[in-house]
LOMAR-592474 format. One record per residue: x, y, z of N, C-alpha, C, O, CB in turn; residue in three letters; residue number from 1. Coordinates in nm, 2 decimals, always signed. Last residue first. Glycine has a CB too. Layout:
N
     nx     ny     nz    cax    cay    caz     cx     cy     cz     ox     oy     oz    cbx    cby    cbz   r   k
      X      Y      Z      X      Y      Z      X      Y      Z      X      Y      Z      X      Y      Z ALA NUM
...
//
This chain:
160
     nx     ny     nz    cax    cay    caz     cx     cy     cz     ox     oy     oz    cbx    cby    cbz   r   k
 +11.14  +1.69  +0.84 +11.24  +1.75  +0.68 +11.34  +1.82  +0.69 +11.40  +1.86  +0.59 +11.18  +1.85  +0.57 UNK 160
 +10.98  +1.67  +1.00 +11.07  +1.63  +1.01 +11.21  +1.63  +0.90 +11.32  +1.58  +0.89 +11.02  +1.54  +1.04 UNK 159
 +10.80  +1.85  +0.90 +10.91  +1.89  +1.05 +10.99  +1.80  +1.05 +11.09  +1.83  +1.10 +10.85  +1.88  +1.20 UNK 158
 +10.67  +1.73  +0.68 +10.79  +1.87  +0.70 +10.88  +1.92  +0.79 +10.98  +2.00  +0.78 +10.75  +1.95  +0.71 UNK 157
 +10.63  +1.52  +0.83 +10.70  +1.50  +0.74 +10.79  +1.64  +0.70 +10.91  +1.65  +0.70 +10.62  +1.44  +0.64 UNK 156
 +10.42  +1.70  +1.00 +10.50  +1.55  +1.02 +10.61  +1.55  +0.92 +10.71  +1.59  +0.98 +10.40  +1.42  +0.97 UNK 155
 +10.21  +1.78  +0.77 +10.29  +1.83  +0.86 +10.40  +1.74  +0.96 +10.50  +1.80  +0.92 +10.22  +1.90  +0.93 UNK 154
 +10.16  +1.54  +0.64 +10.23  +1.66  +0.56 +10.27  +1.69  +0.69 +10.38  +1.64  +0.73 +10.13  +1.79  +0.46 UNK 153
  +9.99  +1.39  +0.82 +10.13  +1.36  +0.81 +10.23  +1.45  +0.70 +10.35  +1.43  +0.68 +10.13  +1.21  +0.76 UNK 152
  +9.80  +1.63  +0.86  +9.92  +1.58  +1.01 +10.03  +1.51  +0.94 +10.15  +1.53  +0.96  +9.85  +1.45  +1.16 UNK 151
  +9.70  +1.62  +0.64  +9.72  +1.73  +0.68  +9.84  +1.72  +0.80  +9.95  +1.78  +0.81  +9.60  +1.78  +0.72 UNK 150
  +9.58  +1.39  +0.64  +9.69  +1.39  +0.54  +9.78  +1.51  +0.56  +9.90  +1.52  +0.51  +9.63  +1.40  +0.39 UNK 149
  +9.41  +1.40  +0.82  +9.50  +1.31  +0.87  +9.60  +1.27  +0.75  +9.67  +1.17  +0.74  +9.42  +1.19  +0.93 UNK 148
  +9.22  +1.60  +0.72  +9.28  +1.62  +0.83  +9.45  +1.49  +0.91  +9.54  +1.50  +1.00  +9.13  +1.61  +0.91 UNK 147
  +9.15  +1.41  +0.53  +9.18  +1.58  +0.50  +9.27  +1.58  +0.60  +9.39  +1.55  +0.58  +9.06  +1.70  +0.52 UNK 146
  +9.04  +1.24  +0.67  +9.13  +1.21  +0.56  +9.23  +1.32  +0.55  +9.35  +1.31  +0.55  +9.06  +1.19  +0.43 UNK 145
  +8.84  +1.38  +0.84  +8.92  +1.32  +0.87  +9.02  +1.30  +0.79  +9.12  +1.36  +0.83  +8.89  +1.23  +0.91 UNK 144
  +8.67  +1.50  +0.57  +8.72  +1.56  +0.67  +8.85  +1.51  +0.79  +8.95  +1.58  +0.82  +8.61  +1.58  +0.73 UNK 143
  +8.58  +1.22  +0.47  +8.66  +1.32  +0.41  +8.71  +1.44  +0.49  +8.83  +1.47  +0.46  +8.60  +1.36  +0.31 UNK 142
  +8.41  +1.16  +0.72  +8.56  +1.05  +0.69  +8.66  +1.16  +0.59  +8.77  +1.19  +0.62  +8.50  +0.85  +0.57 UNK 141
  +8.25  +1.37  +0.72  +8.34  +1.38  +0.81  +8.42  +1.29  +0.77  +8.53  +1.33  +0.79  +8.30  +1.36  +0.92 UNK 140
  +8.09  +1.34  +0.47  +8.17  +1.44  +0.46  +8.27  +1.42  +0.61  +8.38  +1.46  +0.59  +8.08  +1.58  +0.44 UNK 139
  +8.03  +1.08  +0.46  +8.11  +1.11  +0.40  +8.20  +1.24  +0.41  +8.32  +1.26  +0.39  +8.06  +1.09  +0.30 UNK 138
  +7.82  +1.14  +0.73  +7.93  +1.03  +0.71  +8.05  +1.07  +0.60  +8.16  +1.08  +0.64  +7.85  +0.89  +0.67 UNK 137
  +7.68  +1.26  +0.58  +7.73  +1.32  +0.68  +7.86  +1.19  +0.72  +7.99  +1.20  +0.74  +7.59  +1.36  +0.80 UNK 136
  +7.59  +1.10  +0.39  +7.65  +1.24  +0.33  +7.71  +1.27  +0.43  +7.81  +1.33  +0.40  +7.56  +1.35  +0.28 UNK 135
  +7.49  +0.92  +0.56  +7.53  +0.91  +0.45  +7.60  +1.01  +0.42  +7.72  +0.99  +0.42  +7.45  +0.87  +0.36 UNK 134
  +7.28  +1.12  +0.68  +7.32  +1.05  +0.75  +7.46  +0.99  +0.68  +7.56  +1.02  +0.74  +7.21  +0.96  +0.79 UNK 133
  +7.11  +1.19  +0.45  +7.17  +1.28  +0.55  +7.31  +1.20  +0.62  +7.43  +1.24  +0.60  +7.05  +1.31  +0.66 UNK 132
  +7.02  +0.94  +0.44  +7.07  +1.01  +0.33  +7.13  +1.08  +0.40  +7.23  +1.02  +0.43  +6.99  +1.08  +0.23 UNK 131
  +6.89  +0.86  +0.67  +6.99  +0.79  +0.65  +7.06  +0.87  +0.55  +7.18  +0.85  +0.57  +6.97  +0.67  +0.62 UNK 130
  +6.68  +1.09  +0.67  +6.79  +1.07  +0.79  +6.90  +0.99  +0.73  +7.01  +1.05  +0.73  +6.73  +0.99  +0.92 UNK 129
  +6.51  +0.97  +0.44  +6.59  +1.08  +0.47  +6.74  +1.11  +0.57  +6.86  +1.13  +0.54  +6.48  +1.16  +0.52 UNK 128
  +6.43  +0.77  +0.53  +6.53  +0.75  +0.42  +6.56  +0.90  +0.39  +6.65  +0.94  +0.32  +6.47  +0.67  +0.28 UNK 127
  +6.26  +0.86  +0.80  +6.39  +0.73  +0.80  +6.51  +0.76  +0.67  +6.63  +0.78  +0.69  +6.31  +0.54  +0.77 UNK 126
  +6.10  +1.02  +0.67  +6.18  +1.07  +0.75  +6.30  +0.97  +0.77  +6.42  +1.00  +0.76  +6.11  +1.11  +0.87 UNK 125
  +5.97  +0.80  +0.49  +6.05  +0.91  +0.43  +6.13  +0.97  +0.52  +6.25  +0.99  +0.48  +5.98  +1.00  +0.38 UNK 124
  +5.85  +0.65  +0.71  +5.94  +0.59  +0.63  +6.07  +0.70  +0.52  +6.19  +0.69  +0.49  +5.82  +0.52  +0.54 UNK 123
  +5.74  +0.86  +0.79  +5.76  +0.78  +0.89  +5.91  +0.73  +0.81  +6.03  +0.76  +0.83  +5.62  +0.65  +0.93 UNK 122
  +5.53  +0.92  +0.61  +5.59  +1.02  +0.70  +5.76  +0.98  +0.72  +5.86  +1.04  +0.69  +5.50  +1.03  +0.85 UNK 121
  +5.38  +0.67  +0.61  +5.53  +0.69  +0.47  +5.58  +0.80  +0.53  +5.70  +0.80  +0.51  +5.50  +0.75  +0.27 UNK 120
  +5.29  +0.64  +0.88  +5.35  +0.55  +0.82  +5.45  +0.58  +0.70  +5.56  +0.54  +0.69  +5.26  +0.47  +0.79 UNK 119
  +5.10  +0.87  +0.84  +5.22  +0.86  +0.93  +5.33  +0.74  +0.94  +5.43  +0.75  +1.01  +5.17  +0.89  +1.04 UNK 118
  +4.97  +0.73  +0.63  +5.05  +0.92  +0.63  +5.13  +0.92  +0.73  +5.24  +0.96  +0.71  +4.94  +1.08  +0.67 UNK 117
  +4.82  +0.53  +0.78  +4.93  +0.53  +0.65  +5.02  +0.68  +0.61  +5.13  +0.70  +0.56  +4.83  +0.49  +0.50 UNK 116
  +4.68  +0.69  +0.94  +4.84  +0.62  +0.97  +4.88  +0.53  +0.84  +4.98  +0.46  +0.83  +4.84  +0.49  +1.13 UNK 115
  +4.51  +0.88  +0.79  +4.61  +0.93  +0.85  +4.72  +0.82  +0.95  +4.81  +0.86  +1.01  +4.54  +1.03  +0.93 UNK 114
  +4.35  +0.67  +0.68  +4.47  +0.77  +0.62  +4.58  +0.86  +0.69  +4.70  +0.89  +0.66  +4.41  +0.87  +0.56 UNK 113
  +4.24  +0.55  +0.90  +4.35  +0.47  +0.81  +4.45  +0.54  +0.74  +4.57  +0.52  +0.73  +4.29  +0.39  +0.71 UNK 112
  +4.09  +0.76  +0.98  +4.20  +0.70  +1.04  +4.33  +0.62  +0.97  +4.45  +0.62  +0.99  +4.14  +0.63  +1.11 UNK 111
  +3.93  +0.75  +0.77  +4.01  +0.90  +0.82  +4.10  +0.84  +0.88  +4.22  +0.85  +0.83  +3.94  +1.02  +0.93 UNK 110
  +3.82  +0.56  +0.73  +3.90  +0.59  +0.68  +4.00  +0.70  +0.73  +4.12  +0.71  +0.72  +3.86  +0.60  +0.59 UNK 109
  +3.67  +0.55  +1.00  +3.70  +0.46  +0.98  +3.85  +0.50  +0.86  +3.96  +0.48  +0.90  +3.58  +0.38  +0.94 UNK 108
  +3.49  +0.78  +0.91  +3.60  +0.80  +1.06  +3.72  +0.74  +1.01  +3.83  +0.80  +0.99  +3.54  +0.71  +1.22 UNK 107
  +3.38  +0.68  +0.70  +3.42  +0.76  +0.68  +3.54  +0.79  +0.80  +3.66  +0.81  +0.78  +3.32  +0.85  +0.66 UNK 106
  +3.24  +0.47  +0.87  +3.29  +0.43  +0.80  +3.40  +0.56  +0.72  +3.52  +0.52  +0.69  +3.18  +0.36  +0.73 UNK 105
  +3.06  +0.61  +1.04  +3.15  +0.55  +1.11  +3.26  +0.45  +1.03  +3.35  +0.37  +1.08  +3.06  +0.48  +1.19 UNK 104
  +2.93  +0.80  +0.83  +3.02  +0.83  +0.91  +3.10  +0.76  +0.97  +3.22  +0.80  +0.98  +2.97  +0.88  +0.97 UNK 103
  +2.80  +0.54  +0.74  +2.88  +0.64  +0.65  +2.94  +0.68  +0.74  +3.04  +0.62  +0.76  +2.81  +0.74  +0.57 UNK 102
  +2.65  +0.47  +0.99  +2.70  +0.35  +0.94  +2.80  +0.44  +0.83  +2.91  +0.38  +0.83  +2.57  +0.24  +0.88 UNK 101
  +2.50  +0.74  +1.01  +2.57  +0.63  +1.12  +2.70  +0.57  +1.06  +2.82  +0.61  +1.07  +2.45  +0.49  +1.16 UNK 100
  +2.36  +0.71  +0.76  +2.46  +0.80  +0.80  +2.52  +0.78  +0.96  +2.61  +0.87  +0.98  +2.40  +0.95  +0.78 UNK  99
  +2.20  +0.46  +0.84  +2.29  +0.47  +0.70  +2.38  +0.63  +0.77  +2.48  +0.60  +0.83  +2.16  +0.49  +0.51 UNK  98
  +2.06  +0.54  +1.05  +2.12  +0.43  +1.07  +2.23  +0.47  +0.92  +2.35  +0.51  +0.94  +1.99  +0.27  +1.07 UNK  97
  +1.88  +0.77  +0.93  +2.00  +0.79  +1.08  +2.07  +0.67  +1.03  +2.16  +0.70  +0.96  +1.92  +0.77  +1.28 UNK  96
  +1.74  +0.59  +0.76  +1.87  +0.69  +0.69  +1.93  +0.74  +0.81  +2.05  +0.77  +0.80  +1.83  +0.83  +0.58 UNK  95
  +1.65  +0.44  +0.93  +1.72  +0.36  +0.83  +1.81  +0.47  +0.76  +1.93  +0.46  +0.72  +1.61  +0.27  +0.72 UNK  94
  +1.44  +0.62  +1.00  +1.52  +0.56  +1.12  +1.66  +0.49  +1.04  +1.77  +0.48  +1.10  +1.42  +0.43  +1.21 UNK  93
  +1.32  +0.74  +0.87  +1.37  +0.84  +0.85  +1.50  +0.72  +0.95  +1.62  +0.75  +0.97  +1.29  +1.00  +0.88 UNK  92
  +1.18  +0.48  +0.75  +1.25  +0.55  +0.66  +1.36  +0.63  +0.68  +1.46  +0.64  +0.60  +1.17  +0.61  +0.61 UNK  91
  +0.99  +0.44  +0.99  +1.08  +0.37  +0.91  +1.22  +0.40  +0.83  +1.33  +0.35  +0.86  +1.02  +0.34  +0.82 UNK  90
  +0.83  +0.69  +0.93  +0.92  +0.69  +1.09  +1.04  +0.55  +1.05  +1.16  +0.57  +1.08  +0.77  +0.62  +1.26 UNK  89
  +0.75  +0.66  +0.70  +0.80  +0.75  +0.73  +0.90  +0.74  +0.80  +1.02  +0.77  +0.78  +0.73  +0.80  +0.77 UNK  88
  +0.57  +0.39  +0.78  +0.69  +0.43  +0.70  +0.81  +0.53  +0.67  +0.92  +0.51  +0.62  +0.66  +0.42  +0.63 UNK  87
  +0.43  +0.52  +0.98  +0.52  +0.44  +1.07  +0.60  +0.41  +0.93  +0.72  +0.39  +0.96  +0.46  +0.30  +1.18 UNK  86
  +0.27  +0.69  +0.85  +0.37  +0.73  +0.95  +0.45  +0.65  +0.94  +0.56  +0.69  +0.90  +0.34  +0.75  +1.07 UNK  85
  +0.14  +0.47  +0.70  +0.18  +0.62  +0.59  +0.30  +0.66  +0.72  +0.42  +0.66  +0.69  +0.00  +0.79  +0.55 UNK  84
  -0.01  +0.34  +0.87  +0.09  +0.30  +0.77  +0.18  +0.40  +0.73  +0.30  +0.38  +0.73  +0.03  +0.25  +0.66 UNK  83
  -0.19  +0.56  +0.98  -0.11  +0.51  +1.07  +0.02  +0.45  +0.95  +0.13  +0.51  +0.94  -0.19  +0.39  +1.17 UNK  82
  -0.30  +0.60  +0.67  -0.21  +0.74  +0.77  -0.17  +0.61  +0.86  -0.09  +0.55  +0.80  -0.33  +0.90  +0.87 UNK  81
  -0.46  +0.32  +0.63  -0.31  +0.43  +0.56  -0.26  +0.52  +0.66  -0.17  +0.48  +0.73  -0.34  +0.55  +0.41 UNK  80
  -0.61  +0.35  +0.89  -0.50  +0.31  +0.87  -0.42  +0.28  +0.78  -0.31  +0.22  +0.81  -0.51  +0.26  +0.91 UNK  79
  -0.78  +0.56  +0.80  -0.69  +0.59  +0.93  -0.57  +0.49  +0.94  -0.46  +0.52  +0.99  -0.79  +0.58  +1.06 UNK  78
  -0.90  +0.46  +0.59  -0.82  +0.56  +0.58  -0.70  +0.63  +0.70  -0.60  +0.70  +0.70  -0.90  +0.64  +0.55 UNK  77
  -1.01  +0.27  +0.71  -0.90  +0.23  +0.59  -0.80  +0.33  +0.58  -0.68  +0.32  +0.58  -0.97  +0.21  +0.43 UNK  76
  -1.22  +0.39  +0.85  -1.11  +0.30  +0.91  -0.96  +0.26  +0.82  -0.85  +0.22  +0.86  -1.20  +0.15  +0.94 UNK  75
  -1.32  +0.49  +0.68  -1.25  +0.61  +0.74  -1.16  +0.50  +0.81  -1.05  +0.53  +0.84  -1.36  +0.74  +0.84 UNK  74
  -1.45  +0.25  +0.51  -1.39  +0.32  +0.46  -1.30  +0.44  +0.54  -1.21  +0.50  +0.47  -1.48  +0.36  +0.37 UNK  73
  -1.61  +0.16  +0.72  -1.48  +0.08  +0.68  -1.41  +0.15  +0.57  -1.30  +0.10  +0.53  -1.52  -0.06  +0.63 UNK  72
  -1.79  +0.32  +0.76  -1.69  +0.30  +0.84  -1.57  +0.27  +0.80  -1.46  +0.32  +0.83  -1.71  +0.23  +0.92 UNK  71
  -1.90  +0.29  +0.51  -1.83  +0.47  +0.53  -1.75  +0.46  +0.66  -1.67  +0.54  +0.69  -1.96  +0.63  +0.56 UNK  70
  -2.02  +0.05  +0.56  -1.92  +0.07  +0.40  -1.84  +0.23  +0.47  -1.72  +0.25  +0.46  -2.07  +0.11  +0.19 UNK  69
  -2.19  +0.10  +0.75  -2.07  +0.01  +0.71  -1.99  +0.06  +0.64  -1.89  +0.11  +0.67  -2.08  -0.10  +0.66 UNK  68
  -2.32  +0.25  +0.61  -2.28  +0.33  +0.70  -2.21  +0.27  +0.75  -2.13  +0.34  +0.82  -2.36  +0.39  +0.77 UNK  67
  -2.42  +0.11  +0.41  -2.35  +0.23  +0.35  -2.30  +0.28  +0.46  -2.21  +0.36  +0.43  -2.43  +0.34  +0.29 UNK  66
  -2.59  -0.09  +0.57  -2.42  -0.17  +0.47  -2.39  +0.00  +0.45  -2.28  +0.01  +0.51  -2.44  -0.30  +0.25 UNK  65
  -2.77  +0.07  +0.64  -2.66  -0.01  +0.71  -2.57  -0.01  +0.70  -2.47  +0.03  +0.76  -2.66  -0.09  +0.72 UNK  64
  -2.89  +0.08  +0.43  -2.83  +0.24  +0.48  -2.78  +0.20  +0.64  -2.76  +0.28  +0.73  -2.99  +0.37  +0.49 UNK  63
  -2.98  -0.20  +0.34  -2.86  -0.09  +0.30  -2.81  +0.06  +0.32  -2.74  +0.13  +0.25  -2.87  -0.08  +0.20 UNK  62
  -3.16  -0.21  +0.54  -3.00  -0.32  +0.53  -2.91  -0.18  +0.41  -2.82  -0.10  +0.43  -3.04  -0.57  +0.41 UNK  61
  -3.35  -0.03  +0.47  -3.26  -0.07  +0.63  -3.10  -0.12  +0.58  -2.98  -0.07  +0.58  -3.35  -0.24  +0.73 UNK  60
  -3.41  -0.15  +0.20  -3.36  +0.02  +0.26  -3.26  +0.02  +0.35  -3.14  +0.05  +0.34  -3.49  +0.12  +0.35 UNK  59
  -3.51  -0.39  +0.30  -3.42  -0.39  +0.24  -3.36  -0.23  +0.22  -3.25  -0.22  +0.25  -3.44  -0.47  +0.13 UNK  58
  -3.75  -0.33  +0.45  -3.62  -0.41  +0.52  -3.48  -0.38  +0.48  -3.38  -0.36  +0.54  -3.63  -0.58  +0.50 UNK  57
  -3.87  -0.23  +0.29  -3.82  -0.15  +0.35  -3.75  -0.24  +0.43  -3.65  -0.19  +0.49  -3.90  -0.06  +0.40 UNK  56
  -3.91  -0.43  +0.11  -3.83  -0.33  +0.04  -3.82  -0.23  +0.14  -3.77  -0.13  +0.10  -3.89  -0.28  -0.11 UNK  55
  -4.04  -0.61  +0.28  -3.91  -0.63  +0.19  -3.82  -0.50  +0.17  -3.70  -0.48  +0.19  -3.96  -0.68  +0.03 UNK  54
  -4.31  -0.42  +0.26  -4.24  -0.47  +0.42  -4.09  -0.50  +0.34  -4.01  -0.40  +0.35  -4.33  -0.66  +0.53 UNK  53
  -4.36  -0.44  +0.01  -4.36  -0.31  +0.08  -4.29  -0.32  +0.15  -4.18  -0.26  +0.15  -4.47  -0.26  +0.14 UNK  52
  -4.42  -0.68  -0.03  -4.34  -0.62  -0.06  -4.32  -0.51  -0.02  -4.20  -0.50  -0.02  -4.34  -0.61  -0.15 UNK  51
  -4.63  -0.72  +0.17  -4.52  -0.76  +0.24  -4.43  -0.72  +0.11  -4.32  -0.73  +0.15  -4.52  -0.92  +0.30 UNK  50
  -4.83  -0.53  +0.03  -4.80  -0.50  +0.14  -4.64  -0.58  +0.21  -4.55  -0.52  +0.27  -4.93  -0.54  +0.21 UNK  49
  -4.88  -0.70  -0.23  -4.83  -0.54  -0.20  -4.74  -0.48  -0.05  -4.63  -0.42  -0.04  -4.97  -0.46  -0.19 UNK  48
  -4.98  -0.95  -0.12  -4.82  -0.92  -0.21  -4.75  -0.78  -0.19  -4.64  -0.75  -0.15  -4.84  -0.92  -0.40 UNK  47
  -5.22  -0.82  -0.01  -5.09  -0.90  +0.09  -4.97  -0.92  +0.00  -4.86  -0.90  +0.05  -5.13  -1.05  +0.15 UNK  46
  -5.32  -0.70  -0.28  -5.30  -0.62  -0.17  -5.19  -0.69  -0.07  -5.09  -0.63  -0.04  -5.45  -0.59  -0.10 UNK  45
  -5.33  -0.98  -0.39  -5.24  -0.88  -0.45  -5.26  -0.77  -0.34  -5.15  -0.76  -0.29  -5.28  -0.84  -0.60 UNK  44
  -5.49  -1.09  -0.27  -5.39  -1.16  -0.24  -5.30  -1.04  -0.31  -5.19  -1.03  -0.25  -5.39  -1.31  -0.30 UNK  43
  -5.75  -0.93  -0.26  -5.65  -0.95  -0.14  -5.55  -0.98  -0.18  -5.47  -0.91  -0.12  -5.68  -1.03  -0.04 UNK  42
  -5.79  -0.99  -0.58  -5.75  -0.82  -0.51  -5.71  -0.84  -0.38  -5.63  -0.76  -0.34  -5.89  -0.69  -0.51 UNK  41
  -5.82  -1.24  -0.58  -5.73  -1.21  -0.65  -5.67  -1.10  -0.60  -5.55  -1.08  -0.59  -5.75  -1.20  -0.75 UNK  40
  -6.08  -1.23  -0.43  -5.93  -1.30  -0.34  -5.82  -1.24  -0.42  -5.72  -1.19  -0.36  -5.91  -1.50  -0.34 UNK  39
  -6.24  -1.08  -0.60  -6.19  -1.04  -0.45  -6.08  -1.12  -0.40  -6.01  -1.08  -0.32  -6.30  -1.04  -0.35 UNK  38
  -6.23  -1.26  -0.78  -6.13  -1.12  -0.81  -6.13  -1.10  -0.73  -6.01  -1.06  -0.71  -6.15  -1.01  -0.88 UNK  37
  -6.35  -1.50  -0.67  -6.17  -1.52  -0.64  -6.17  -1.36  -0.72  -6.05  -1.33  -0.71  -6.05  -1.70  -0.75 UNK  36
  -6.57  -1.35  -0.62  -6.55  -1.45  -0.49  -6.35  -1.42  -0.55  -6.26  -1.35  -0.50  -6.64  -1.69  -0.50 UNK  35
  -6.66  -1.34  -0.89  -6.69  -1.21  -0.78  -6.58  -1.26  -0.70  -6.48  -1.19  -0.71  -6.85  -1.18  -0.69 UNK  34
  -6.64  -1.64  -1.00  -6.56  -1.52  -1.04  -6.57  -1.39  -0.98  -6.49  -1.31  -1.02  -6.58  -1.50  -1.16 UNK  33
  -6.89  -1.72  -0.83  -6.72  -1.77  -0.81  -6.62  -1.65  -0.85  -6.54  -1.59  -0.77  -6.68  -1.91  -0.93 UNK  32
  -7.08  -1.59  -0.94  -7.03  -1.56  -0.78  -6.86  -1.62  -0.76  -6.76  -1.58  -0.70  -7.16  -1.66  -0.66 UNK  31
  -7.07  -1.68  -1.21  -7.03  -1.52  -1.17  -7.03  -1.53  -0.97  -6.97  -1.44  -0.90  -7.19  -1.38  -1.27 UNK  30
  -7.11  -1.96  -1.13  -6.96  -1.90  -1.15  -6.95  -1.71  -1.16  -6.86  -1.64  -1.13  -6.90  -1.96  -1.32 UNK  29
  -7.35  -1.92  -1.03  -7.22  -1.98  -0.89  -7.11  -1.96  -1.03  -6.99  -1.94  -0.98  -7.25  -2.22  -0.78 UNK  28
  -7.46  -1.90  -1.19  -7.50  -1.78  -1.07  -7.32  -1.82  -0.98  -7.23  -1.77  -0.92  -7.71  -1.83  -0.94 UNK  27
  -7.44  -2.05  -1.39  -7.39  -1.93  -1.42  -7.40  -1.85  -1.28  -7.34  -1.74  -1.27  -7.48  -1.87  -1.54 UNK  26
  -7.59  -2.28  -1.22  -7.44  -2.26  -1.29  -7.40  -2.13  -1.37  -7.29  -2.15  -1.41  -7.42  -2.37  -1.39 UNK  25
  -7.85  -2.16  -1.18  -7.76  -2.17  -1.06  -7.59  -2.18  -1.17  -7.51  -2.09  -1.18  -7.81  -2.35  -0.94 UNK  24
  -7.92  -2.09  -1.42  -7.95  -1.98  -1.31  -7.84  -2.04  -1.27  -7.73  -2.01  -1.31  -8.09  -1.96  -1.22 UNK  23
  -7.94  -2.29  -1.72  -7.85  -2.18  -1.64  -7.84  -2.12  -1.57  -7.75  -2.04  -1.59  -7.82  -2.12  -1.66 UNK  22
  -8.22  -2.36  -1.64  -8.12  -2.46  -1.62  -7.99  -2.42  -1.60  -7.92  -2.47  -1.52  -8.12  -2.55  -1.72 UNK  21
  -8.39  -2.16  -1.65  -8.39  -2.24  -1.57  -8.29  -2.34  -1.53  -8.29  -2.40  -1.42  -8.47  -2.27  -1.59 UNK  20
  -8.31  -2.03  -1.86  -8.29  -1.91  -1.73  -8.30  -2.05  -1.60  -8.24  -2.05  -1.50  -8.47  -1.75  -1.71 UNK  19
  -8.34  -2.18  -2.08  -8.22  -2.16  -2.03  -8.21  -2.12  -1.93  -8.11  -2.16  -1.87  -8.18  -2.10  -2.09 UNK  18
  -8.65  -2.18  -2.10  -8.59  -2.31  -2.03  -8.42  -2.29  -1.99  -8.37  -2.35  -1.90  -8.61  -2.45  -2.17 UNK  17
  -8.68  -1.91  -2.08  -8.69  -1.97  -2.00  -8.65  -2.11  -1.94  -8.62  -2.15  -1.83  -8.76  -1.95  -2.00 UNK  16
  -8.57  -1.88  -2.32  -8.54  -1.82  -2.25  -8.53  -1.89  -2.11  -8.43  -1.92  -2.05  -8.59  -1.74  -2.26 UNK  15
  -8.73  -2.00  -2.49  -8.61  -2.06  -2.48  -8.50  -1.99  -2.39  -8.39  -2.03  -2.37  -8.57  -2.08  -2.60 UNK  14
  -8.98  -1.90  -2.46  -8.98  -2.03  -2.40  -8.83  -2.05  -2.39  -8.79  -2.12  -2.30  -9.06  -2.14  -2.47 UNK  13
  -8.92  -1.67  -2.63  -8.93  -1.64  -2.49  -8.95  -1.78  -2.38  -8.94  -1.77  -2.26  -9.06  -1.56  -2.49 UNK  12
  -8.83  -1.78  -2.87  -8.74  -1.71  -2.79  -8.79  -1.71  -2.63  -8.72  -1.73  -2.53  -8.72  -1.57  -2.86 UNK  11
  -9.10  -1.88  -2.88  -9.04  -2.00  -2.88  -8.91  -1.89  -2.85  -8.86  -1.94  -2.75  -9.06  -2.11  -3.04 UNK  10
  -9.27  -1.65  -2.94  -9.31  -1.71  -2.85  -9.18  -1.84  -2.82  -9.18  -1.89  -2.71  -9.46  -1.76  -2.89 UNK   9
  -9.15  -1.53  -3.13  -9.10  -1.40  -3.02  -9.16  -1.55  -2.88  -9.12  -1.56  -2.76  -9.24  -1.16  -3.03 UNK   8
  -9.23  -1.68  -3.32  -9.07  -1.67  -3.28  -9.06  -1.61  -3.17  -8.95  -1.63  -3.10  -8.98  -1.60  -3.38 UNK   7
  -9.48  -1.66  -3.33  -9.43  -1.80  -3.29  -9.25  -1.76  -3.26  -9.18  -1.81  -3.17  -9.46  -1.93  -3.46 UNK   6
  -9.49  -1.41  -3.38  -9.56  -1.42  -3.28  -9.47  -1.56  -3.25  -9.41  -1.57  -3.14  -9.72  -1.41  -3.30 UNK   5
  -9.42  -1.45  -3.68  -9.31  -1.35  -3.56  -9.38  -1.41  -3.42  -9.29  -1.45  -3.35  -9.35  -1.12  -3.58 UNK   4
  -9.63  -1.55  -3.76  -9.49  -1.62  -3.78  -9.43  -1.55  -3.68  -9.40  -1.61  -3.58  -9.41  -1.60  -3.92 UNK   3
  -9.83  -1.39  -3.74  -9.80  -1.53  -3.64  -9.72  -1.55  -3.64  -9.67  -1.59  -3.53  -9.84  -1.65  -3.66 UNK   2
  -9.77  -1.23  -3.95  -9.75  -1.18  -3.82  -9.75  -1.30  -3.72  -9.67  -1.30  -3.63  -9.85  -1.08  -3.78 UNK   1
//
């Protein structure tokens, strides 16, 4: 039983000589380590927090940019439709202009046809007339002939 007695006595001295020489350096790192988990738990509460602040900045900015974005999107759209008209209005001005330009080309012929029509009109009535003209000729010189074979028959009988 001494034996134990010497051990429980030389644990309890070695306690002490430890408690004595480890108090302050174990005291000042478990205070240290109290000291920075509490800084660790502020500094992470101030991370928290100005993330917090970020990510509502950043919300902002983008229910900004979306309400950008939905302007510039009805702005786009307003100006297709203005575009969308004034091609229209383009479009319908260039086909006036083209049936303009057909019609005044169509006139254009009409006319031509009708003085070339009055031009071979023109020409045929001429080679007509002269045909006529020709025949009428023949038939009166033969009429004359007739007539002036006729006088010297008679002529000649009277004088017979």
């Amino acid at each position: 039983m001494m034996d134990f007695i010497w051990k429980v006595v030389n644990v309890v001295v070695l306690g002490a000589i430890i408690y004595k020489f480890a108090k302050k350096p174990v005291g000042n790192a478990m205070s240290s380590s109290a000291e920075s988990a509490k800084k660790l738990i502020s500094d992470a509460r101030e991370a928290e927090e100005k993330l917090t602040a970020e990510l509502d900045e950043m919300r902002g900015k983008i229910a900004g940019l979306e309400k950008e974005a939905e302007q510039m999107v009805k702005t786009a759209r307003k100006d297709a439709e203005i575009e969308k008209k004034r091609i229209i209005e383009e479009g319908k001005q260039e086909i006036e202009r083209m049936k303009r330009q057909a019609s005044f080309a169509l006139e254009q012929e009409r006319r031509k046809a009708e003085a070339d029509l009055r031009h071979w009109i023109a020409e045929e009535s001429v080679a007509l007339a002269e045909k006529e003209l020709k025949q009428e000729m023949n038939q009166n010189q033969q009429n004359k002939l007739v007539n002036k074979y006729m006088d010297e028959l008679s002529r000649t009988e009277g004088a017979a």
